[in-house]
N, C-alpha and C positions, 0 to 999 in steps of 0.2 A: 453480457457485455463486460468488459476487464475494465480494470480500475487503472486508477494511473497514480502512480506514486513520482516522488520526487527523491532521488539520489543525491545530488550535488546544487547546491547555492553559491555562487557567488558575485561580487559586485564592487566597480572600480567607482568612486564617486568624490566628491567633498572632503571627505571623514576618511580615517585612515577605517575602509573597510576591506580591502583586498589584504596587507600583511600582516596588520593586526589581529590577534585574538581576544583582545581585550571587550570589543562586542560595544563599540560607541561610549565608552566610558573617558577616553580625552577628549572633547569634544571639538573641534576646529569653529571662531564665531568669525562670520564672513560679512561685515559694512557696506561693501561693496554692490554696484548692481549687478555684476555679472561675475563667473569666478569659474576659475578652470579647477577640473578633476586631479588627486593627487596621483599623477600617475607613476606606473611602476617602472623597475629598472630592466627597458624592455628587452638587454642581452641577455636578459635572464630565458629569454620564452623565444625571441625571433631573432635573426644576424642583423649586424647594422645595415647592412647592405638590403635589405630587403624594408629594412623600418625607415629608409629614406625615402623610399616608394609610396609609403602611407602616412595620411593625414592621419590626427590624431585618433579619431572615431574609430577607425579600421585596425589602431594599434590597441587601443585601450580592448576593444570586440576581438581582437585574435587572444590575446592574453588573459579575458578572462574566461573567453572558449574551454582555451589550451587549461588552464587551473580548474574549472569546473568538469571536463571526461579526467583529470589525474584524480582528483577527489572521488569521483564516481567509479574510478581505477576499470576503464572505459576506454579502447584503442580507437575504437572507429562506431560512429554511430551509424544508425540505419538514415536519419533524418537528419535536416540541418536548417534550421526556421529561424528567421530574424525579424526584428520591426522597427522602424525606424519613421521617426517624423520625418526628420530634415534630409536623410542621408549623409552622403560628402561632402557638404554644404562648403568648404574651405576650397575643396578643388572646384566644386560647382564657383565661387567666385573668383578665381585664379580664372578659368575658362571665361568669362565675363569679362572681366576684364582684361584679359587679354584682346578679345575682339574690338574693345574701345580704343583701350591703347594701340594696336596694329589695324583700324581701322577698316577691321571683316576682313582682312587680307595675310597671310604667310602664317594662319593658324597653327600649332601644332597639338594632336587632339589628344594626347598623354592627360589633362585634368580634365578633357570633356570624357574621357575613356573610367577616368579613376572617379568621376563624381557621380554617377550612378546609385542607385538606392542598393541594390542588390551589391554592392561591391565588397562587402565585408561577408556577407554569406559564401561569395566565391574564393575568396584567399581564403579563410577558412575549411573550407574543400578542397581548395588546393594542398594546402599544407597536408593536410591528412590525406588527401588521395583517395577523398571519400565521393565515389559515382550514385549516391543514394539521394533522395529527393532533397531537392533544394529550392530553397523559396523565401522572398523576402515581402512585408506588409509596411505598406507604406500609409498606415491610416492613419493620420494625423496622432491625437493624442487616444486612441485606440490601436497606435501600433502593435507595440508589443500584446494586450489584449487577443488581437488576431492571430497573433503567432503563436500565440498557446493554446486557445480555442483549436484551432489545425494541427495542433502537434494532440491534444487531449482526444481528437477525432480518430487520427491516423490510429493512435493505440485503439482505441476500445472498437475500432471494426477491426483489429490486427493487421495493419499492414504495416508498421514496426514495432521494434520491441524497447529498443532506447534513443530517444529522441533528443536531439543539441538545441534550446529552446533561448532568445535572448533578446534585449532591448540595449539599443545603443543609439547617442545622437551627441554630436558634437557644438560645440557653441560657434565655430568658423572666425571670422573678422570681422564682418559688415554687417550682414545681414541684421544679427541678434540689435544692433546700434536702431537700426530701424525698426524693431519690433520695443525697444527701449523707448524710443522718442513717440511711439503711439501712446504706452501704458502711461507715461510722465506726461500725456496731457490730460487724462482719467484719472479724474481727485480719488478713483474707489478702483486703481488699478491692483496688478500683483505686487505683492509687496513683501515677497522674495528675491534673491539673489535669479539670473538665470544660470541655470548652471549644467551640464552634460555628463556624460557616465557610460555606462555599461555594466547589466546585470543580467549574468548566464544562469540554467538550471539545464541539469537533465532528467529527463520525464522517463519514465520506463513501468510497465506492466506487469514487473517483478518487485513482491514484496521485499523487504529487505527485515533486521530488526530495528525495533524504535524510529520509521521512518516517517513521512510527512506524504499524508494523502492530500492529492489535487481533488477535492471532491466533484467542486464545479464552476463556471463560470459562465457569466451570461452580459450582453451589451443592449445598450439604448440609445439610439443616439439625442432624443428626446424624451425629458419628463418632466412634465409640470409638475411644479413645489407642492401642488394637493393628491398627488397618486404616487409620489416617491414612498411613501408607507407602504399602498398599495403595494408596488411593484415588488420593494423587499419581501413581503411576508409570502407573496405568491410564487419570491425565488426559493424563502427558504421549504416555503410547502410543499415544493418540487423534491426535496431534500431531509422530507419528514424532521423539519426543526421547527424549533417556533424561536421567539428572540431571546426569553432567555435561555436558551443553549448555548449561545453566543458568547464566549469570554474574555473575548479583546475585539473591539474596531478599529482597522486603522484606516487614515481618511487622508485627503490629501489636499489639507487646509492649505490657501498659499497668500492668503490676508485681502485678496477680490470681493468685492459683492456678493461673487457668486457661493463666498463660504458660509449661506445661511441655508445650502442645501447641507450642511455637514452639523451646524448647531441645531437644526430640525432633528435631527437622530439623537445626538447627542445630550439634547433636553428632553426627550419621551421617550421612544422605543429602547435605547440602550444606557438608561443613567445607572442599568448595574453592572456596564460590563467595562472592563479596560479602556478610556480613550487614547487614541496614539496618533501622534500626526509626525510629519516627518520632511515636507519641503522645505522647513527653516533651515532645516543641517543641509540638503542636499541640489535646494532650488530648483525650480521650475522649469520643467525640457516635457517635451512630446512622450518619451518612453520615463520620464520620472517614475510612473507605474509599477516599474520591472524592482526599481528599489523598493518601494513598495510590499512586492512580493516576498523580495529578497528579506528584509526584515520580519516579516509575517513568518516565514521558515524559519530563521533563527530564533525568534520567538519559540516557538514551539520546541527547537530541539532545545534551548538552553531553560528553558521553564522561569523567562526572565526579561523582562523587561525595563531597557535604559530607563536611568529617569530623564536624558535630554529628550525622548521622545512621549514621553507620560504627561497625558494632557490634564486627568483627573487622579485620586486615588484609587492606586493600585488594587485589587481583588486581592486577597489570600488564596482564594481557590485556585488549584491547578486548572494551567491553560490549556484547553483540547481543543477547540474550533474557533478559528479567527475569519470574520469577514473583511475582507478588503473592499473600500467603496474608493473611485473616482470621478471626478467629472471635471473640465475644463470648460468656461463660463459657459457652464449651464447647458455644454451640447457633451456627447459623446460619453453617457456615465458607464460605468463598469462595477460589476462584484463579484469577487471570487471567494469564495472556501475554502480553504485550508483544514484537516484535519489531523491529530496527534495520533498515530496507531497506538 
């Protein structure tokens, strides 16, 4: 069975992490309950004429596509895999309310056409002209999860060789207001900004030097607070680790209730390894994950970790194997492995 490495990272979000190099060292503090991505200057990547066509989601996901195959110096992939909570949730509410306002009648289906999940996988393909498999994961806060488990698959049975692998979700106009006025009645809501993004990688079979192995990755969509030990130790057993091998976690604290599944680790199985949290800087979205990952990579290549994401004191030991854990109140948890060749 082949391995799957990772070639290229990258990720448009909160924080100047698309053209910066600097690696989360200006930090951006966000008050606010909700906050749009710093995005880029998109004539740099697509024509205007074509960027009028797309809602923000579908701009920020071509552009960081299009940056993540030039880093991996990468024409055309064999594979092209997305995951998305919300999708085009901006067109999905233009269509909406278009039918209110016109009264079901003189529709025209341009935002019911564009607000599809799948919509950013296919201009993506378009652009490149790539006929190779495509597919988008619409699993809640397991999106992007799912798209890399299916791209980690395709490689190790070979049926490709380098795979366009991403998470992207937009914050829209409405919707997010409604999902705001639930949490703001919940004294033990999120208590993050929400916020959207997009973070690409490409997966490929080929080792490279100094690259970044996908070791593994595994979902739940349920775990009771007395068998999450369980569950970890049996993933890393699959993986001949035990915890201390482990030397950075990053978790995806977002100030809920539900972050007593992250200080249960945090206080026992791993008080000697790295803590790193990271929804403060980039707020709470369905594929939040994908940054997640995205910083787990640069971890590893840069042997260094921000202090705005350092939850405890730092290790001196060199970083080689980073766990990534998520979960979203209390359903849909996720862990993946990262490892330093």
């Amino acid at each position: 069975m082949r391995n799957c490495y990772i070639h290229s990272a990258v990720s448009i979000s909160l924080q100047h992490t698309f053209d910066s190099e600097d690696f989360l060292a200006d930090i951006i503090i966000h008050n606010s309950k909700k906050a749009k991505a710093i995005y880029p200057n998109y004539k740099d990547f697509i024509s205007t004429i074509a960027a009028r066509r797309m809602e923000s989601g579908v701009k920020m996901g071509v552009i960081a596509a299009t940056k993540a195959l030039n880093l991996a110096e990468l024409n055309q992939p064999d594979a092209i895999i997305t995951g998305t909570g919300m999708g085009c949730i901006a067109d999905t509410e233009k269509f909406l309310n278009s039918i209110i306002d016109n009264n079901e009648a003189y529709l025209t289906p341009t935002s019911f056409i564009q607000s599809t999940h799948n919509t950013l996988s296919a201009n993506i393909a378009l652009i490149l002209n790539c006929h190779g498999y495509n597919n988008t994961y619409a699993h809640a806060s397991l999106s992007f999860e799912s798209a890399l488990i299916d791209a980690k698959l395709l490689l190790e049975q070979e049926e490709a060789n380098h795979i366009l692998v991403g998470g992207t979700d937009e914050l829209g106009n409405e919707f997010v207001d409604y999902v705001q006025m639930i949490e703001a009645s919940n004294d033990h809501g999120i208590n993050v900004p929400f916020g959207e993004g997009a973070s690409f990688t490409v997966l490929s079979s080929e080792k490279k030097p100094n690259t970044i192995q996908l070791l593994d990755i595994t979902t739940e969509n349920k775990i009771s607070n007395d068998k999450l030990k369980h569950k970890i130790k049996s993933f890393l057993d699959d993986n001949k680790l035990n915890f201390h091998d482990i030397d950075a976690i990053i978790l995806g604290n977002n100030g809920d209730t539900f972050d007593y599944y992250y200080e249960q680790l945090t206080s026992s199985l791993f008080v000697h390894a790295s803590q790193i949290h990271y929804k403060h800087l980039i707020g709470e979205f369905y594929t939040a994950s994908a940054f997640g990952f995205w910083l787990g990579i640069k971890i590893l290549q840069k042997q260094h970790i921000p202090k705005a994401v350092l939850k405890n004191v730092k290790s001196t030991k060199p970083i080689k194997i980073i766990l990534i854990y998520n979960q979203f109140k209390g359903e849909n948890h996720s862990f993946i492995l990262l490892k330093k060749c």
